[in-house]
C-alpha positions as CSV (number, residue, x, y, z in Angstrom):
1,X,92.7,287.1,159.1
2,X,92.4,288.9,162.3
3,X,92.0,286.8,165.6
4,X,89.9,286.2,167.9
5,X,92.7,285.7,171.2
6,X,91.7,288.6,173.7
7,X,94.5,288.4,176.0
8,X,92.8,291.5,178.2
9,X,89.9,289.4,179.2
10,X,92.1,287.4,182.2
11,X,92.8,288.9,185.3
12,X,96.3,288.9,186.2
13,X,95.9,290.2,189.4
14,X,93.7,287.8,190.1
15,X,93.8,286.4,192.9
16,X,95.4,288.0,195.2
17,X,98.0,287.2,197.3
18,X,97.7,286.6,201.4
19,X,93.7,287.4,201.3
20,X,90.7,285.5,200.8
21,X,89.7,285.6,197.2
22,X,86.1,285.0,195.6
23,X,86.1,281.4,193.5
24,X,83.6,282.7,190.9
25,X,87.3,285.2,189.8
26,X,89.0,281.8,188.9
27,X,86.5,280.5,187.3
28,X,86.0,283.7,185.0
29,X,90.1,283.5,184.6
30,X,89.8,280.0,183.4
31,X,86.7,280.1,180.9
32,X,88.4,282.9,179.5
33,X,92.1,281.4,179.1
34,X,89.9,278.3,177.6
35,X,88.1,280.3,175.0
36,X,91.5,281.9,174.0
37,X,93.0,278.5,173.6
38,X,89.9,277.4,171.3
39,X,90.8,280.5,169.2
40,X,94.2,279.8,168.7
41,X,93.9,276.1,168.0
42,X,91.3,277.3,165.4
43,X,93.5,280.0,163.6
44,X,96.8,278.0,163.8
45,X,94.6,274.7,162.2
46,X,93.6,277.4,159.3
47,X,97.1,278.5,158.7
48,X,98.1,275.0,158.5
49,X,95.7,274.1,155.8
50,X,95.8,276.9,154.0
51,X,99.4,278.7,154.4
52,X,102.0,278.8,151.9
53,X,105.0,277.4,153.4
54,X,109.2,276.8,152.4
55,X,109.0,273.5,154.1
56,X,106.3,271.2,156.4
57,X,105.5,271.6,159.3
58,X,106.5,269.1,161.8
59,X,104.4,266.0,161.5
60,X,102.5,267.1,158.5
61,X,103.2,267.0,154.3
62,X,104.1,269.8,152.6
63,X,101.2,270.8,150.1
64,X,101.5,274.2,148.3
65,X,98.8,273.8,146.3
66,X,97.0,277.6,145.5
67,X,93.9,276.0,144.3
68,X,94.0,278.5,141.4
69,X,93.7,281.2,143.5
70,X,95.6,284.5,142.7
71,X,98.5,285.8,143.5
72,X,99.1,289.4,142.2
73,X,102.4,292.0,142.5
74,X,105.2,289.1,142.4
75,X,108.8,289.5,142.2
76,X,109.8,286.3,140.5
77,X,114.0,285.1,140.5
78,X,115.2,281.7,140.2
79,X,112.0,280.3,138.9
80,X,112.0,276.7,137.7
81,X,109.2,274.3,135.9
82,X,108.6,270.9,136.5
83,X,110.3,268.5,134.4
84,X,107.7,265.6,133.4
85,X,109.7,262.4,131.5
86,X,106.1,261.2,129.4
87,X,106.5,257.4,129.5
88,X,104.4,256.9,126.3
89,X,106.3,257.1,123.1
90,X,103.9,256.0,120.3
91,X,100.3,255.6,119.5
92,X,98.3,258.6,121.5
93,X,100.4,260.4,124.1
94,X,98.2,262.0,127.1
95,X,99.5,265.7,128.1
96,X,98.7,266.4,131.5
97,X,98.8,270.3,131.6
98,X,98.4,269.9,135.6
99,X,101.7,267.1,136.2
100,X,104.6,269.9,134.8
101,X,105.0,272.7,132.3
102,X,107.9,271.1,130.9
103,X,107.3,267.7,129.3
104,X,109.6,265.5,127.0
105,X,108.2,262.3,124.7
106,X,111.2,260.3,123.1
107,X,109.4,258.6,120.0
108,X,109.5,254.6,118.9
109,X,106.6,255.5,116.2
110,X,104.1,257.8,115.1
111,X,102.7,259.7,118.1
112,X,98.9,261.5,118.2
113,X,98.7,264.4,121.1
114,X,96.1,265.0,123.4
115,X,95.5,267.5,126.3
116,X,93.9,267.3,129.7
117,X,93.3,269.4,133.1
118,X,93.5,272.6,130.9
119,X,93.1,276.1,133.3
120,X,89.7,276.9,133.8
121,X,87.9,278.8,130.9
122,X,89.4,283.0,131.3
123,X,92.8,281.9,132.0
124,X,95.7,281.2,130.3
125,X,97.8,277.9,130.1
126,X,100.8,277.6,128.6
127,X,102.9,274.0,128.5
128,X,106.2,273.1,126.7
129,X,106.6,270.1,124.7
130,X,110.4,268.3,124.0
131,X,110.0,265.6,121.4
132,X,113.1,263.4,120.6
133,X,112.1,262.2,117.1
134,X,114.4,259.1,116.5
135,X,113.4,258.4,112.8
136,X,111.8,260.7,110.3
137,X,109.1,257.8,109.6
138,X,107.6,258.9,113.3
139,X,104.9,262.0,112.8
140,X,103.3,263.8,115.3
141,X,99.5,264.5,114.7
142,X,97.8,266.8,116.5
143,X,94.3,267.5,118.4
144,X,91.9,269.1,116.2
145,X,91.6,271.5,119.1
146,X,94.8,272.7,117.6
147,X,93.8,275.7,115.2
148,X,96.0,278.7,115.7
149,X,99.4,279.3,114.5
150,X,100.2,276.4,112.3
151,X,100.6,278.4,109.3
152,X,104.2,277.7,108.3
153,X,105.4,275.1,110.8
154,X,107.9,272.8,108.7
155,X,106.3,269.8,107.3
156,X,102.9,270.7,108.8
157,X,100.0,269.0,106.7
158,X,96.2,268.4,107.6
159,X,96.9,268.1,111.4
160,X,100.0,266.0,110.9
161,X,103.8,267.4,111.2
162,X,106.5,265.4,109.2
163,X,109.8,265.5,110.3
164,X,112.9,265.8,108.1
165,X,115.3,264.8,110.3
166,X,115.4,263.1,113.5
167,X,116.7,265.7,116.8
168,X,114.6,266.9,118.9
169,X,112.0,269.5,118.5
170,X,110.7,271.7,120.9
171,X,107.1,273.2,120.4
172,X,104.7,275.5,123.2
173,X,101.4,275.3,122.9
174,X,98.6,277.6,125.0
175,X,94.9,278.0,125.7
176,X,92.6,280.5,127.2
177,X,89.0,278.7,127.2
178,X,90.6,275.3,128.5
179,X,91.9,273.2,125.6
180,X,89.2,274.0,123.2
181,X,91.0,276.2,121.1
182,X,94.5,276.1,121.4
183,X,97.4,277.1,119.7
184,X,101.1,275.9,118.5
185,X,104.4,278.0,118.6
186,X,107.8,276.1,117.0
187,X,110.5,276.8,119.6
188,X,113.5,275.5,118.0
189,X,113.4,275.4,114.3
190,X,115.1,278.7,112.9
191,X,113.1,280.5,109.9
192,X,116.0,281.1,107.8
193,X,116.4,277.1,107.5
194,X,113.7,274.8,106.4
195,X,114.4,271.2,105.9
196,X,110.5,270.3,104.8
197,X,109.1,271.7,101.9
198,X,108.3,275.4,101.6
199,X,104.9,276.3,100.2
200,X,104.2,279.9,99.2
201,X,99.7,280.0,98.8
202,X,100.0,284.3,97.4
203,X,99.3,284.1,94.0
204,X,100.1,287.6,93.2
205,X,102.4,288.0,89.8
206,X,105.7,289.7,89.8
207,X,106.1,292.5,87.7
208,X,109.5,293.3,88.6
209,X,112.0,292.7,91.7
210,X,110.2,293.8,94.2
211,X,107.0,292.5,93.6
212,X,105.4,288.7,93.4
213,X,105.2,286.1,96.2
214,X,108.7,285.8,97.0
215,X,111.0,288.6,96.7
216,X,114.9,288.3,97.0
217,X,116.9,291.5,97.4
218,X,120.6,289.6,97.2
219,X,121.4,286.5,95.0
220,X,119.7,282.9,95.2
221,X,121.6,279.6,95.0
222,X,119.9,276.6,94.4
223,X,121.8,273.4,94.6
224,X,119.1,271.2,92.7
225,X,116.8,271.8,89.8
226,X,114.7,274.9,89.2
227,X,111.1,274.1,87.7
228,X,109.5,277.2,86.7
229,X,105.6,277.3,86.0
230,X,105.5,280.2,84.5
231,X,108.0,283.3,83.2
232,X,111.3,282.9,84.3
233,X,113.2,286.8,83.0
234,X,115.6,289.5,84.0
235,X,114.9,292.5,85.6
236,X,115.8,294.2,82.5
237,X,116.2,294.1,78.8
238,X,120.1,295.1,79.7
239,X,120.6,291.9,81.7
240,X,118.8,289.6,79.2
241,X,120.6,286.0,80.3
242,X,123.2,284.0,78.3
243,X,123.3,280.2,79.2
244,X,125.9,277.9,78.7
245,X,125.1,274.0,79.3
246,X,127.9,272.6,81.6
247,X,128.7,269.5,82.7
248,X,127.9,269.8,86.6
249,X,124.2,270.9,85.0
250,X,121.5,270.8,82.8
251,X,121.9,275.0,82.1
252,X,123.9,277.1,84.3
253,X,124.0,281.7,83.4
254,X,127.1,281.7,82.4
255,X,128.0,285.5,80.5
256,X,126.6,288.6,81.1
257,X,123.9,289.6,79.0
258,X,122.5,289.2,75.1
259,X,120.2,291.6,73.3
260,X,116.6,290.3,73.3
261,X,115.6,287.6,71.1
262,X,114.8,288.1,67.2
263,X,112.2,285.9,66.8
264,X,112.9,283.3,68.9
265,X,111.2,282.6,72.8
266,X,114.6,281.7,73.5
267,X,117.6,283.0,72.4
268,X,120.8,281.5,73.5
269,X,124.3,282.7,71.9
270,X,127.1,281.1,72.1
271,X,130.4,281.7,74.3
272,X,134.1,281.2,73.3
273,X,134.3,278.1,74.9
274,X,132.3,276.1,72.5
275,X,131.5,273.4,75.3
276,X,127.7,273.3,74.9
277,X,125.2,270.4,74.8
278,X,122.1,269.5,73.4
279,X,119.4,271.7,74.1
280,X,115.7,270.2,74.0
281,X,112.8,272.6,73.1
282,X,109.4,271.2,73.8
283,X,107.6,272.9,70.5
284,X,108.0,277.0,70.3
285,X,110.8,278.7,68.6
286,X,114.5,278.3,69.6
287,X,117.1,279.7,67.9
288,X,120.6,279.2,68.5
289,X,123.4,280.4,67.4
290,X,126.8,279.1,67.6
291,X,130.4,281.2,67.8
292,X,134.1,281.0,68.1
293,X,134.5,284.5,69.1
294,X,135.0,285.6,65.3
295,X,131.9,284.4,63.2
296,X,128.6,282.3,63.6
297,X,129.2,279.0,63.2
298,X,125.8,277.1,63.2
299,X,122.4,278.7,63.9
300,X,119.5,275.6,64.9
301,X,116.0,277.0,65.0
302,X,112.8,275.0,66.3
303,X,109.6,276.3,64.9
304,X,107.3,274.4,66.8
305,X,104.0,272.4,64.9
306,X,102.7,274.7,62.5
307,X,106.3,274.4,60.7
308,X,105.9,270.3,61.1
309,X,109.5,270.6,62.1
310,X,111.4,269.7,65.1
311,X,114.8,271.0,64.5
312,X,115.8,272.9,60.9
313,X,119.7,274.2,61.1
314,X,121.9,275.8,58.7
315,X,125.5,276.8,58.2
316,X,124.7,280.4,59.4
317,X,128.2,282.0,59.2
318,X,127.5,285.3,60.7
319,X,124.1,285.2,60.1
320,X,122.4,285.9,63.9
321,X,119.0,286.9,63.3
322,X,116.5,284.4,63.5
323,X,114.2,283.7,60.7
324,X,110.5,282.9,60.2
325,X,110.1,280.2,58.4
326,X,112.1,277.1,57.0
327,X,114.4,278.5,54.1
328,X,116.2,276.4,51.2
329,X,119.1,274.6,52.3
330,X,117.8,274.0,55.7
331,X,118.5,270.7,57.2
332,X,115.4,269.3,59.1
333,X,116.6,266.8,61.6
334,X,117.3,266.0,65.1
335,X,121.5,266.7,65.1
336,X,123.5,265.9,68.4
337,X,127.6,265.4,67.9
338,X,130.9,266.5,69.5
339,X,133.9,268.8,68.5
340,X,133.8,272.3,67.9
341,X,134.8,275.0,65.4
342,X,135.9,273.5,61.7
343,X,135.6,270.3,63.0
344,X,132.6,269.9,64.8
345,X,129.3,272.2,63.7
346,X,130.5,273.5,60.5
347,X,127.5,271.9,57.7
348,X,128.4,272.6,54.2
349,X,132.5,273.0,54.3
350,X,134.9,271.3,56.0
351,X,135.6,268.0,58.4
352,X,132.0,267.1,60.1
353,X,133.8,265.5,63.1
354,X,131.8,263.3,64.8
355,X,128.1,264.5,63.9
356,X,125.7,262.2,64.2
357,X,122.0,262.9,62.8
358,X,118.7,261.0,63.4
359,X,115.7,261.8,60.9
360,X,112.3,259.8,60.0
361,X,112.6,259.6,56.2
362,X,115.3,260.1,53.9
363,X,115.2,260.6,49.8
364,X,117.8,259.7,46.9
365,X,120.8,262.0,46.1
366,X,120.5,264.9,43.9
367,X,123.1,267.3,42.8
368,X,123.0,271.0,43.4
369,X,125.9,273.6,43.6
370,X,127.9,272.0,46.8
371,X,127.8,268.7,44.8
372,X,125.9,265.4,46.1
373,X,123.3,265.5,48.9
374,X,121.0,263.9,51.3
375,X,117.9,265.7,51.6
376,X,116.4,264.9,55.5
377,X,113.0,265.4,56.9
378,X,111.4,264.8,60.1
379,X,107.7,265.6,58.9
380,X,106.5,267.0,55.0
381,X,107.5,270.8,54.4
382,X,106.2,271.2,51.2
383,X,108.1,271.8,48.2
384,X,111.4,273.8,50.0
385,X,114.7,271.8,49.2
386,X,116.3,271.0,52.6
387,X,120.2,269.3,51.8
388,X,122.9,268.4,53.2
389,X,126.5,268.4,51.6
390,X,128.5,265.7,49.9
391,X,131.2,265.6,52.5
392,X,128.7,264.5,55.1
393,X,126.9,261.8,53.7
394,X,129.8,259.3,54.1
395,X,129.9,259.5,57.8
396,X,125.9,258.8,57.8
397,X,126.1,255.4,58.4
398,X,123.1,254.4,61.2
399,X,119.6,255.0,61.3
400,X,117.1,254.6,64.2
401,X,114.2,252.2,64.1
402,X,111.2,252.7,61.9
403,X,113.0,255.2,60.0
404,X,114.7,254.5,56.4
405,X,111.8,254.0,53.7
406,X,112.4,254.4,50.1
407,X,109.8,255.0,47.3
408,X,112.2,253.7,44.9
409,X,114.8,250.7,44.7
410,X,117.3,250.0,47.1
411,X,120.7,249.1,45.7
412,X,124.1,248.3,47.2
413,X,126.9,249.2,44.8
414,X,129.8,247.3,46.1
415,X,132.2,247.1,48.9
416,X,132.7,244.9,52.0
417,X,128.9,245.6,53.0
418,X,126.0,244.4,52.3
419,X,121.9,244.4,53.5
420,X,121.2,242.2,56.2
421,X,121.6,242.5,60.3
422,X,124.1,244.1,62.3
423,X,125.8,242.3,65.7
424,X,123.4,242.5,68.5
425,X,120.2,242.5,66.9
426,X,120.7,238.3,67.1
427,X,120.3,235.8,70.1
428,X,120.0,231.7,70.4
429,X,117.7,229.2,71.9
430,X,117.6,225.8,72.9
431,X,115.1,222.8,72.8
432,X,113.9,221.4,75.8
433,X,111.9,218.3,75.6
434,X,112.2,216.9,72.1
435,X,111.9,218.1,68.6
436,X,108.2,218.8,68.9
437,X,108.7,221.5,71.8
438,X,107.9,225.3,70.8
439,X,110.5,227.7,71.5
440,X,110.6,231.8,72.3
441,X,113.0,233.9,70.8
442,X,112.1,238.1,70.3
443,X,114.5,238.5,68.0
444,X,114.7,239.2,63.9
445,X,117.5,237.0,63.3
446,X,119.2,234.1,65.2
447,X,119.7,230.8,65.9
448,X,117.9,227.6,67.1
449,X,119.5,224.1,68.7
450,X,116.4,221.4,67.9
451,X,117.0,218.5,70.3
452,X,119.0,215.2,69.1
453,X,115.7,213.4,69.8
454,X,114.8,210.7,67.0
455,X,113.1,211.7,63.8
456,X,111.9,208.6,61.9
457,X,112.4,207.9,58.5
458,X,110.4,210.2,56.2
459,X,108.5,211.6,58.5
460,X,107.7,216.1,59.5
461,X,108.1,217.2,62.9
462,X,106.9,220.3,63.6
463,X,107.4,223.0,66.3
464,X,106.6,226.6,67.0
465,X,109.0,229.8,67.2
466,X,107.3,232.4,69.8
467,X,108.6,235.8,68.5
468,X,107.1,239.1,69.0
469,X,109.0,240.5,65.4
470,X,107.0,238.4,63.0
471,X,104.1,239.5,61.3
472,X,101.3,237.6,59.8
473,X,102.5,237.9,56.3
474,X,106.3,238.1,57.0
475,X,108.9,235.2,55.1
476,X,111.5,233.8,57.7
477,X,114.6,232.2,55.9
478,X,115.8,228.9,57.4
479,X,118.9,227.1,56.8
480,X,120.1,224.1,58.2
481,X,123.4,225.1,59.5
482,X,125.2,222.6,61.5
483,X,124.4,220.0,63.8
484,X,123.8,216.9,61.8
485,X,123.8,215.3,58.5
486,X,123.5,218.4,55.6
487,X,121.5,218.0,52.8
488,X,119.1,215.5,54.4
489,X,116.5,217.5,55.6
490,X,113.6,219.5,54.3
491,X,113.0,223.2,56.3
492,X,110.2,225.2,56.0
493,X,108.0,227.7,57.7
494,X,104.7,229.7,58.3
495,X,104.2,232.8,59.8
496,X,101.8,234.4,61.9
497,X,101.1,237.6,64.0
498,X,104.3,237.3,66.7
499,X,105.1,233.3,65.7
500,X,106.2,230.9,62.9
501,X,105.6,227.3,63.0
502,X,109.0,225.7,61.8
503,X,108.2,222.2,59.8
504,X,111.1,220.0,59.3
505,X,111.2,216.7,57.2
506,X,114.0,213.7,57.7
507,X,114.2,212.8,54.0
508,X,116.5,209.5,55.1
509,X,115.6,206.2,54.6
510,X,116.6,205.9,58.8
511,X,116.1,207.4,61.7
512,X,117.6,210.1,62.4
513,X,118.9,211.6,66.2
514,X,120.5,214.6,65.4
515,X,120.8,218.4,67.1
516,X,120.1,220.1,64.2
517,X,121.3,224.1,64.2
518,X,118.9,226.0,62.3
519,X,119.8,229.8,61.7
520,X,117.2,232.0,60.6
521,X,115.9,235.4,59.6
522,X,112.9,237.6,59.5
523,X,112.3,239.3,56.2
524,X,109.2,242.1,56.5
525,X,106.2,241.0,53.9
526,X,102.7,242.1,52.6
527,X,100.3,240.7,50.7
528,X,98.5,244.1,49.5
């Protein structure tokens, strides 16, 4: 500003020394010193209200507040922003853009932002955000106001960011119109390290490897499972994969490269190691063959449902291509076992090993050129012979459930076995009560202790056994085992769907207090 003191309007050689001098001269002197001395109390008031100053003024508070004025052609060093400790830490936390440029909220629960006091609309606003997250359950949901830039911010969702780990996380966030459109930059979280799930929205296809969504010009190491949704290939026909199933994994690459498939979607050839595992195919063709490093050992093909086959396999010996169809001397069944070489896979010469084979029905022996053999199915196949040879059938000596049905008799030739139940398909029970009280027990075969209650002389008690294996036109076999006096009662039973109703008769002239020890089994009927 420029001011108003005119220091040229007073005399100072007024008056004059040793000579009369004229009043009205002082009193111009003085009006015009008093005028002065208005001025300057008015400019020095202005530059006290509205200076910029490094520290108060004597009696007054230091306020350097620019009222959003500008200030243009700065030299900036040593700058600093005001450090603002937010005292709410859950529930919705206020962000007051006008108390600091630096805030920090330490979190006790989920926290929802909101933003005041904003620039004025046509300038920009820029504040920093510190969040000390102290347990992954706390999120942070943000203003809808917040619209730009949240495009692949870790664990961002619908307004809400999940945190993986608790730290603290630094995020800026800006505005030009005054908070109603604003946006979010992540300070602190490096893009080569996501701990949140990363979602890739292009849908584009690769063709080779450099093209697609994602593509990777050096190696990828995955320390979990890979689920694929749709091809999963090699550059090139050269590099075609080889898997070997290891222990540390469900299928790991292990050798270089295989020619393409013959016939098969997958085709998987086997190492010198031998150590595979089962391999599950969900219905399309698999072939597989087996290898020592000299000749094929075993080739297992899956030819999905028009084939009505799960699993055929055959004693390939050096026979690698895959074929089309079921051939004669397949083996249809589910086949999982251990060893390797002439002791393990080998079907139709040699030591089996340990094989074990599941299958849904099974028909009587026949005879062909390698002697005796089981013929297995999983489904019908029509009229092609599937076997397998003599020296297998004696280790074939379990069946699953539901499995082993014959259109002919059954017959057990001799031996220490027989037909009946194996350990662990039994279990006991206990009366509670007295003889009358019903009883639960899920099992096909077992044992009951009836209390030692008093059954009069000639007289049927009755109780019923809850079990989920009977049918309504089943036959359970009772005997009186032990447990009081044998030979002097009568023990039936009628079944129902999932019960029997067990009636037993003292046939004593007395009565009779006795825990009788009734074992019984469940013997499938029909009536039709």
């Amino acid at each position: 500003m420029t001011s108003q003191i005119n220091p040229n309007n007073v005399d100072g050689t007024y008056p004059v020394a040793g000579q009369p001098n004229n009043t009205q001269g002082f009193r111009d002197n003085f009006t015009n010193i008093k005028t002065n001395f208005s001025y300057a109390e008015t400019e020095i008031t202005d530059l006290q209200n509205n200076g910029i100053f490094k520290a108060a003024l004597s009696g007054t508070t230091l306020n350097n507040n620019m009222a959003d004025n500008l200030i243009y052609a700065v030299k900036l060093q040593d700058v600093s922003y005001t450090y603002v400790q937010n005292t709410a830490s859950a529930g919705s936390v206020p962000i007051d853009y006008s108390a600091g440029q630096y805030q920090l909220i330490s979190t006790t629960g989920p926290i929802s932002l909101s933003f005041a006091n904003w620039p004025v609309s046509g300038t920009a606003g820029t504040v920093q955000i510190a969040i000390n997250v102290t347990s992954t359950a706390h999120t942070l949901t943000l203003p809808a106001s917040v619209t730009l830039g949240t495009t692949g911010i870790q664990g961002y969702s619908g307004g809400v960011i999940t945190f993986a780990a608790t730290g603290t996380y630094q995020f800026s966030f800006s505005s030009v119109d005054y908070g109603a459109t604003i946006t979010i930059y992540d300070l602190n979280r490096p893009l080569n390290y996501f701990t949140n799930t990363v979602n890739i929205v292009a849908t584009t296809p690769s063709t080779s490897k450099t093209t697609g969504a994602l593509t990777v010009a050096g190696g990828v190491g995955i320390g979990a499972n890979l689920n694929v949704g749709g091809n999963l290939s090699t550059y090139t026909t050269a590099n075609a994969v080889a898997f070997q199933a290891l222990d540390t994994g469900l299928v790991s690459i292990y050798a270089p490269v295989v020619a393409a498939n013959t016939g098969g979607a997958l085709n998987i050839v086997g190492s010198t190691s031998g150590a595979y595992q089962p391999i599950y195919n969900a219905g399309s063709m698999l072939h597989i063959t087996g290898n020592d490093g000299v000749s094929a050992r075993v080739t297992v093909d899956s030819f999905g449902t028009s084939q009505q086959s799960a699993f055929v396999q055959r004693a390939a010996r050096g026979t690698a291509a895959a074929p089309t169809a079921v051939q004669a001397n397949d083996i249809i069944a589910r086949i999982t076992g251990s060893g390797y070489g002439n002791t393990g896979y080998v079907l139709g010469a040699g030591n089996i090993g340990t094989l074990g084979i599941d299958f849904v029905a099974m028909e009587t022996y026949t005879t062909t050129s390698a002697g005796s053999a089981l013929k297995l199915y999983t489904s019908p196949i029509g009229a092609v012979t599937k076997t397998l040879s003599a020296n297998v059938t004696a280790n074939v000596t379990t069946f699953p459930a539901n499995v082993f049905t014959s259109g002919g008799n059954i017959l057990v030739t001799g031996g220490a076995g027989g037909v009946g139940y194996t350990v662990g398909t039994g279990g006991t029970v206990a009366q509670t009560g007295n003889k009358a009280t019903g009883v639960t027990l899920n099992k096909q075969t077992g044992e009951i202790t009836m209390q030692a209650t008093a059954l009069s002389a000639a007289t049927i008690v009755s109780f019923v056994l809850t079990n989920s294996t009977i049918g309504a036109n089943d036959l359970l076999v009772l005997q009186h085992q032990s447990g009081g006096t044998l030979g002097a009662y009568t023990i039936n039973a009628a079944c129902a769907a999932g019960s029997a109703t067990i009636y037993v008769r003292n046939n004593t002239a007395g009565s009779l207090s006795e825990a009788l020890v009734l074992r019984y089994a469940v013997i499938k009927g029909a009536v039709a």
